[in-house]
N, C-alpha and C positions, 0 to 999 in steps of 0.2 A: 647525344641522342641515345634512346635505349631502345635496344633491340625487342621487336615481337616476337612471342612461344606462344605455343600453343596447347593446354594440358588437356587431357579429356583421354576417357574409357574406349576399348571397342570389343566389338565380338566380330568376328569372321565365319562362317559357314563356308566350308568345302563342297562340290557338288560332287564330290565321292565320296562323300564321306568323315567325321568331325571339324572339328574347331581351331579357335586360337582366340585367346581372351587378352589383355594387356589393360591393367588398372594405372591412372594415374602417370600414361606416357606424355610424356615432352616431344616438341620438335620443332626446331626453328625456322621462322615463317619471312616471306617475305610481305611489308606492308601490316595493315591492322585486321586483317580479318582472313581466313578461310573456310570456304563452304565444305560441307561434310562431302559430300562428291569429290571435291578434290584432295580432301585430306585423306579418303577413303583410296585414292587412287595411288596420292603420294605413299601412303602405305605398301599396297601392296606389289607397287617399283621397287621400292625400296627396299623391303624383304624380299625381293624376288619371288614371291610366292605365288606359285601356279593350281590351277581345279579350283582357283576364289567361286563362291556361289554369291551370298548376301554378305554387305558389311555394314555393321552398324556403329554409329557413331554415340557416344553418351557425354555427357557431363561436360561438355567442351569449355571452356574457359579460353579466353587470350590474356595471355598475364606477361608482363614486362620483366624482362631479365636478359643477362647476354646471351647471345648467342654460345652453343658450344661447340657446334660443327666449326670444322674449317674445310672450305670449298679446295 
């Protein structure tokens, strides 16, 4: 079985103030698909990242490849 990823662009807006962009990020999904809501979510657990305002989602693609995290 081959594992799902997820590739796709995003922008982040801070509500104090600038950004954080990421082109062309990976991340390993569970199942065939994730909604931008939760990818946008997964995100920014994952970077720990606090003052998030708007996050947007681009170019999203689920493309087949192993996984690379190990839990």
């Amino acid at each position: 079985m081959t594992d799902k990823r997820v590739r796709f662009d995003f922008e982040i807006d801070f509500s104090n103030g600038g950004g954080l962009q990421g082109q062309d990020f990976r991340l390993d999904i569970d199942g065939d698909d994730i909604s931008d809501a939760d990818l946008a979510d997964y995100i920014v657990a994952d970077m720990r990242l606090l003052m998030v305002g708007e996050v947007r989602i681009l170019n999203k693609a689920i493309i087949e490849e192993a996984h690379k995290r190990k839990d």
